[in-house]
N, C-alpha and C positions, 0 to 999 in steps of 0.2 A: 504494500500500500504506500502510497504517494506520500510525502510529508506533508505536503500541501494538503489532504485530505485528514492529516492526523489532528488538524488545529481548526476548529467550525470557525473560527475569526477570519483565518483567510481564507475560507469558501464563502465565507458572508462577503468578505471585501469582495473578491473578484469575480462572484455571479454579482452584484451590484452593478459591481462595473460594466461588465459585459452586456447586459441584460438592458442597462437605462444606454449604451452606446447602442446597443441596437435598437430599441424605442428612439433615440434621435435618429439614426440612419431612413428610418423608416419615413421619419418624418419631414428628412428631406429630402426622399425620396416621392411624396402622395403628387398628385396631379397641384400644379399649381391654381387652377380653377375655383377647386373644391375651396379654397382656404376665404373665399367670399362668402361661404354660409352654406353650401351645397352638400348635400349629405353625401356620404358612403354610400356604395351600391350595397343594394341587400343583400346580393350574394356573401359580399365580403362580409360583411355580420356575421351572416350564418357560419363559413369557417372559421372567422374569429370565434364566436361563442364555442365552434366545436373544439378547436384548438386548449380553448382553457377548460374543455370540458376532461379532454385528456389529458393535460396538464396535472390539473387536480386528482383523478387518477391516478396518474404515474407517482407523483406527489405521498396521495396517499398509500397506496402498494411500498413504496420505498420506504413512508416511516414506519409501515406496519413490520416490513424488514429490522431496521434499526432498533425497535421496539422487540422484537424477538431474538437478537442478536445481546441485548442489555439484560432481559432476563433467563438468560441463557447463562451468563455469567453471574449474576446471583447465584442463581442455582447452585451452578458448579465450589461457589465461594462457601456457600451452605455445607455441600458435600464435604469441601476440604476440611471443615470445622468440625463434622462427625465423625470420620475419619479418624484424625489427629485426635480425639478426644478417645475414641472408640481403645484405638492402639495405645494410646498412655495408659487407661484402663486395664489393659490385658498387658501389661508391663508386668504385672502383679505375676503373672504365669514362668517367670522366667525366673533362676536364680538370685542370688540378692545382688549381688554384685552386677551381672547384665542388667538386669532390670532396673538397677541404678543410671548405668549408662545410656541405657535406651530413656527414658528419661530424663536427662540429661539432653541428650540428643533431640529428643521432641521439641523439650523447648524451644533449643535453638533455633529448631526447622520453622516450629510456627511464627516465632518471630518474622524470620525472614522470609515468609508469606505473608505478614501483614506487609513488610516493607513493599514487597512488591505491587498490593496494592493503591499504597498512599503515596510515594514516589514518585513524580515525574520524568524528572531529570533521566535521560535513555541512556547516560552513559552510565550509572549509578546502578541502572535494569543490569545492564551488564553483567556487574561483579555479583550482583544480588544471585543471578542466575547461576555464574558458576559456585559462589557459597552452596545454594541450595543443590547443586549435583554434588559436589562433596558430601552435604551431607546426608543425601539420600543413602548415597555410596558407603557411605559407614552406618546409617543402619542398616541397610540392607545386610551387609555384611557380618554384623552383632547378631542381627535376626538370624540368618542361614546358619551361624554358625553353632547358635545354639539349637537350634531344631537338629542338623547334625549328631552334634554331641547327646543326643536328648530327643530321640525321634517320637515322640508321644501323642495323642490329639492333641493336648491343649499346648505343645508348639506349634505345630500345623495351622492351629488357629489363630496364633499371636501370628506366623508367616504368611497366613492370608489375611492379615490386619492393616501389615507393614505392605503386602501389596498394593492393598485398597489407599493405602496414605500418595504411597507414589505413582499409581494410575489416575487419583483426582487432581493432581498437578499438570498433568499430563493432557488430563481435558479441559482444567484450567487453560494451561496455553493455547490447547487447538482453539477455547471458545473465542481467546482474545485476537488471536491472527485471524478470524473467520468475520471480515468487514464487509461491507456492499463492494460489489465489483466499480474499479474504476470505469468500466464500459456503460454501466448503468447512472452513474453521478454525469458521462457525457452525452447518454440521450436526452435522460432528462435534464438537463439545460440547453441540449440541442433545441427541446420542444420550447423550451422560457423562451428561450433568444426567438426561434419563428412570433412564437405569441402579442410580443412584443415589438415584433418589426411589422407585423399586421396593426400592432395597434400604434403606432406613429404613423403608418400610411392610412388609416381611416379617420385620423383627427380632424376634427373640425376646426376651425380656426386658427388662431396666430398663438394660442397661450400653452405652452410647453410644459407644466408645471404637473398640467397631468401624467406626465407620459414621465414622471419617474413613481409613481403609484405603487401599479404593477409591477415592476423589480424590487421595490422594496419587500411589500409582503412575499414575493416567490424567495427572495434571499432571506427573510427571516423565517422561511419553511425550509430554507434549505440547511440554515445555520443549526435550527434544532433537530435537527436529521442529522448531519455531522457530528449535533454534540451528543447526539444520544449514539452514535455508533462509533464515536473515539471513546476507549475505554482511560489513557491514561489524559488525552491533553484538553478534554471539554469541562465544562461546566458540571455536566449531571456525568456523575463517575460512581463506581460500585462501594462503595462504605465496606471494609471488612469486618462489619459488628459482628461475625457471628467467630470469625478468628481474635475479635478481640475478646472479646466474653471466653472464648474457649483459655484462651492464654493466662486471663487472672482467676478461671478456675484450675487452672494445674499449677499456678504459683500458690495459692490455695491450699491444696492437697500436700 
């Protein structure tokens, strides 16, 4: 995904721009005739209206996107939180000593899952990410090795805990790289930009004042479509309440 798409400010800016330059193009493009008081031909209405009939469509379909994309990552943030709780709880299963560690280890991990929620800074996601493969990588490997040493159900079930910990990270990340396609942010304002060029060539008169209207409201539909489907650089972003709640009940315990 684009950087430009990762920030709804600069899709607010440059579908403005774009959108009220082509409402003037349009409009100084109309028949010069018309501008004495002469209406638009009907037909042209009619494709205009149908134009923002789709508009508002595409519009809508795309936030309903955006929208499914946001709680899609709740969700998953939810999981992380049972997970991680689930597997500290069956900590208890392992001898004193591991069980110490893997504990130990949880904390850490949840910590640096919340970080990566509340974090912006993409160079900072970086190191956050290889911390948390390190430390995957060392429970995982506490985990195995006591199941190992100790092949019993109730390590089988601490190892199918610790799976479950490190599979909900996993769809964590697929949910956050899973954004609206760039090809789809370019029809739809392929279709603003027509909308808009129809409606600078149907204006009536000399007063231009209307014709930045309609790019406004399409760029603040499109900015809260951006920001509900940028997960770290928008406005509306995922709260980790349910990793923060989980984290001061196992400092807690």
């Amino acid at each position: 995904m684009s950087d430009a798409f990762n920030s709804p400010f600069i899709v607010f800016a440059a579908s403005l721009f774009v959108q009220c330059l082509a409402a003037y193009c349009g409009y100084l493009l109309r028949p010069k005739e018309r501008s004495a008081g002469t209406a638009a031909p009907g037909d042209l209405d009619t494709i205009h209206a149908a134009a923002l009939t789709l508009l508002g469509l595409i519009i809508g379909f795309t936030f309903s996107m955006a929208v499914g994309r946001y709680d899609q990552r709740k969700n998953y943030e939810e999981e992380e939180a049972n997970a991680i709780g689930t597997e500290y709880s069956r900590a208890d299963l392992l001898p004193g000593d591991t069980a110490a560690k893997v504990r130990s280890l949880l904390s850490k991990y949840i910590n640096q899952r919340i970080k990566f929620y509340v974090i912006r800074d993409q160079r900072r996601i970086g190191q956050i990410d290889a911390d948390t493969a390190v430390l995957q990588n060392e429970l995982w490997s506490t985990a195995s090795r006591a199941a190992v040493a100790q092949p019993t159900p109730a390590m089988a079930l601490v190892v199918s805990g610790m799976n479950d910990v490190l599979n909900s990270q996993g769809y964590t990340q697929a949910a956050w790289l899973n954004r609206i396609p760039i090809g789809a942010w370019a029809l739809m304002e392929a279709i603003a930009i027509a909308c808009n060029l129809l409606l600078g060539y149907k204006l009536v008169g000399r007063g231009t004042r209307v014709l930045f209207i309609l790019p406004m409201i399409t760029s603040i539909a499109f900015f809260l479509i951006a920001d509900i489907d940028s997960p770290r650089r928008g406005v509306i972003r995922v709260i980790p309440q349910n990793l923060i709640l989980q984290a001061q009940a196992m400092k807690a315990q």
